[in-house]
C-alpha positions in Angstrom: 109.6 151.5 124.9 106.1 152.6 124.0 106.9 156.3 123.0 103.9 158.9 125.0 102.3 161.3 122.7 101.7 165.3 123.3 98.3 167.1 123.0 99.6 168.6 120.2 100.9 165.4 118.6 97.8 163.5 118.8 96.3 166.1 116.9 99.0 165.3 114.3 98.3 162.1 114.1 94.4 162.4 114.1 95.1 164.5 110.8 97.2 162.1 109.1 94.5 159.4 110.4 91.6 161.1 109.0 93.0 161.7 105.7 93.2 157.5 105.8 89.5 157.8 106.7 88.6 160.1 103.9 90.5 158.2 101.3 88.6 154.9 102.4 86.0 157.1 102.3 86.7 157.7 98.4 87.5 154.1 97.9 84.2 153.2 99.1 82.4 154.9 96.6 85.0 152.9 93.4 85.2 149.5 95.1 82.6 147.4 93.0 82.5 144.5 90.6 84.4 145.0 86.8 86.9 147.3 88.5 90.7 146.0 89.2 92.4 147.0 92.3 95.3 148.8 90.4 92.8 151.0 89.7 91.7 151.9 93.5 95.5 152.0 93.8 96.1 154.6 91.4 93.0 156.6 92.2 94.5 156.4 96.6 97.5 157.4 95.5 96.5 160.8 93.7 93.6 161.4 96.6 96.4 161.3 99.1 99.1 163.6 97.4 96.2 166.0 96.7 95.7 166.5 100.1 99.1 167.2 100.8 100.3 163.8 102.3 102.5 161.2 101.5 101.6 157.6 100.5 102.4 155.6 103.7 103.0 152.2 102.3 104.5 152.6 99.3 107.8 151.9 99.3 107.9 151.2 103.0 110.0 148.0 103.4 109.7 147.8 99.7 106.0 147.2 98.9 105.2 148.1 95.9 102.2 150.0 96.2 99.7 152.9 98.2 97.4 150.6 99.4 97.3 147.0 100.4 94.2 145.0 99.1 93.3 141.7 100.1 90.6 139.5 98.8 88.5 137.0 100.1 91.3 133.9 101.8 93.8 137.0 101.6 94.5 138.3 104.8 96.7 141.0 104.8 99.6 142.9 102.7 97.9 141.9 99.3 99.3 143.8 96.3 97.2 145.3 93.6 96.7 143.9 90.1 94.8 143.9 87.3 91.9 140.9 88.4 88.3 142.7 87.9 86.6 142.5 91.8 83.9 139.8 91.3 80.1 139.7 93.0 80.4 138.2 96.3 84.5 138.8 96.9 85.0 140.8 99.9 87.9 143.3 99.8 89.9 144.5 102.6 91.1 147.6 102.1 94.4 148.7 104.2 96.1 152.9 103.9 98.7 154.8 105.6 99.7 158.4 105.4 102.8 160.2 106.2 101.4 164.2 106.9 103.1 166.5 109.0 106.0 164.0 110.2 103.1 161.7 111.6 101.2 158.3 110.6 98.0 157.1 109.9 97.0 153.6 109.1 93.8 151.8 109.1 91.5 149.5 107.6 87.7 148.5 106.3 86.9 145.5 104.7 84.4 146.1 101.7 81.3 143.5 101.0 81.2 143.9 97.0 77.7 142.8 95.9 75.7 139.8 97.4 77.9 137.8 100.0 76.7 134.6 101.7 75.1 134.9 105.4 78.0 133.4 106.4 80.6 136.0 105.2 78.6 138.7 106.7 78.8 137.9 109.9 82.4 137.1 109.9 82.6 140.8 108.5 80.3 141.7 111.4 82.0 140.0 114.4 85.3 141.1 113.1 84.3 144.5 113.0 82.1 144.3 116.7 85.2 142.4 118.2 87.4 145.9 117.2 85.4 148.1 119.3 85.7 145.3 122.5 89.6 145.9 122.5 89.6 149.6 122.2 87.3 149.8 125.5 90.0 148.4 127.1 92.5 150.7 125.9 92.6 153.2 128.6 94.9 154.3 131.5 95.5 151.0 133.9 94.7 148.7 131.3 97.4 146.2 129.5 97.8 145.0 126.3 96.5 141.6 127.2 93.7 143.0 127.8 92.8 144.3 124.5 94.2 141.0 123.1 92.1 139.0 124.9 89.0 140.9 124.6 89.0 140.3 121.0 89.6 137.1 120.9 86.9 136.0 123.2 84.5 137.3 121.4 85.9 136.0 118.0 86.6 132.7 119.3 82.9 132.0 121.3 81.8 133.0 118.1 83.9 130.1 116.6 86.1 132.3 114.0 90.0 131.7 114.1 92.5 134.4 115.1 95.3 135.4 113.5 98.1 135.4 116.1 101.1 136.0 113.9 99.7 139.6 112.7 99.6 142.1 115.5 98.4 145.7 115.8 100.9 148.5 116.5 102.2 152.0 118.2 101.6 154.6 115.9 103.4 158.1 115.5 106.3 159.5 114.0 107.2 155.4 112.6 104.5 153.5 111.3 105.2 150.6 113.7 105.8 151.4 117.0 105.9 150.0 120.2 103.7 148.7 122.2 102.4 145.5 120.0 99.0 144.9 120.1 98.1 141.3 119.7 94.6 140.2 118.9 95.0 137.3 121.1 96.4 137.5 124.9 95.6 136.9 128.8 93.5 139.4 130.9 96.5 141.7 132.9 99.2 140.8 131.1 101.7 142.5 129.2 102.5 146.4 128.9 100.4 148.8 131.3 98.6 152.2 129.3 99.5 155.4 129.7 98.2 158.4 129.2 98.9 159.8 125.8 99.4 156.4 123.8 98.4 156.3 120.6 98.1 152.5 118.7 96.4 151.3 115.8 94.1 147.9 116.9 93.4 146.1 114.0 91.9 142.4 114.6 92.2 140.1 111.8 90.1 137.0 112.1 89.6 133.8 110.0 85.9 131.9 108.9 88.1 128.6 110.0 91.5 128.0 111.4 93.6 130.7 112.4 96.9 129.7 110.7 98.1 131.5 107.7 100.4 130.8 104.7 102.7 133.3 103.2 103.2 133.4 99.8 106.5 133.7 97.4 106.0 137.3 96.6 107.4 138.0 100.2 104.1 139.8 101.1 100.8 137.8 100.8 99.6 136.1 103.1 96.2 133.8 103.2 94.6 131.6 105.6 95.6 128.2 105.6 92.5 126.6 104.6 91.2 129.1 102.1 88.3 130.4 103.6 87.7 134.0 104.2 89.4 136.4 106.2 88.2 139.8 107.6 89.9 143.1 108.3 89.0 146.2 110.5 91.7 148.5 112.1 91.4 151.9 113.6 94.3 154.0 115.4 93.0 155.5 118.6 94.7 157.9 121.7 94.5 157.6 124.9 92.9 160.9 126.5 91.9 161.8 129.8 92.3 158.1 130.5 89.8 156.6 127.9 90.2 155.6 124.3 89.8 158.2 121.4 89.3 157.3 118.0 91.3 159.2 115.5 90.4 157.6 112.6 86.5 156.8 111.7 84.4 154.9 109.1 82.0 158.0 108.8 83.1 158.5 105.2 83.1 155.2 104.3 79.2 155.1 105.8 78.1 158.2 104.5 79.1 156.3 100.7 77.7 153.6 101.1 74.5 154.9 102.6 75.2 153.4 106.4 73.8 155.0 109.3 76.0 153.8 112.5 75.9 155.0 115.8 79.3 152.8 116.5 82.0 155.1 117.2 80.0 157.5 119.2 81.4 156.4 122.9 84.8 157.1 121.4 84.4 160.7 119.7 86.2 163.4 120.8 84.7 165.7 123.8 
């Protein structure tokens, strides 16, 4: 049972969120070619306990680390090690926090140096097909909606979807109910309620959609090899529409990005 979130609690949540944001925020000013993503793992880990929170991921079902990077084919859960980023590899980058009893977790994937046309606009429609499911995160709405939402646009624009990855509830556990599937049939599935919070966080293939996990129990890569993009916000549901709790702005404001893209889903 999806578990309805107080005023207060959302507030909670958008604190442990935006200390996510603001270490991606950090990150985005480290991630670049030469450096090893033990590194960026080291350097989340001390941002985060400086601002009084807790590493979400490390340790959480084992994993070994603060942060889960995934390279290029990677698609999710990839651990850090001691291979320099390269020109051309694109990173995603995936945090949780644990501050005041309350989750964050979300996701950016980094373009290091020159990338090919193509990657870019896997990056792009990946990122674009994230803000079509959280508009139809709101009160009446159902998780199919949001699934399918995303994958139409991903899949007219001939990218694969990952369907064995799912987004989450979000809260006092990392992983709550509902799931969120990136994939999914228009009114289907769970109805939205008023105070739901959930992390969306589409993950979409350059080619097939099927993935291979690896020995280490936690990496996973597409099938055929061929880049994989990931983007993931956590948003509540208030006076009926979707709120984002998390934002990019940091990561922008590092990179030098001006983006308009989260403004329908600010806080009034």
């Amino acid at each position: 049972m999806s578990i309805i979130k107080t005023k207060e609690e959302i507030e909670l949540i958008r604190e442990s969120a935006l200390l996510v944001s603001k270490t991606l925020g950090m990150i985005a000013s480290e991630i670049k070619e030469g450096v090893t993503t033990l590194q960026l793992d080291k350097l989340a880990e001390d941002f985060i306990r400086s601002n009084d929170g807790i590493p979400g991921f490390l340790g959480m079902y084992d994993f070994p680390n603060t942060l889960c990077i995934s390279p290029n084919s990677q698609v999710v859960h990839g651990i850090p090690n001691s291979n320099p980023i390269k020109d051309g590899d694109i990173i995603s980058v995936d945090c949780g926090v644990l501050k005041n009893d309350f989750y964050g977790d979300h996701a950016y994937t980094f373009a290091i140096g020159n990338i090919s046309e193509e990657t870019n606009k896997l990056l792009n429609t990946t990122k674009e097909s994230l803000y079509e499911g959280i508009r139809n995160f709101k009160v009446g709405s159902r998780v199919g909606d949001v699934g399918f939402a995303i994958q139409d646009y991903c899949e007219k624009r001939g990218y694969g979807v990952v369907r064995e990855l799912v987004g989450h509830g979000l809260g006092r556990s990392m992983h709550e109910k509902p799931e969120m599937p990136n994939y999914g049939k228009r009114g289907k599935g769970k109805k939205f309620l008023e105070g739901m919070v959930v992390a969306i966080e589409p993950m979409i293939n350059q080619g097939t959609h099927k993935i291979r996990h690896h020995n280490d129990g936690w990496t996973i890569t597409t099938l055929d090899n061929k880049p994989s993009a990931h983007f993931e916000h956590n948003i509540a549901i208030v006076n009926g529409k979707p709120e984002l709790l998390s934002t990019f702005s940091y990561i922008y404001e590092a990179l030098g990005i001006t983006s308009d893209e989260e403004n329908e889903f600010k806080k009034v």
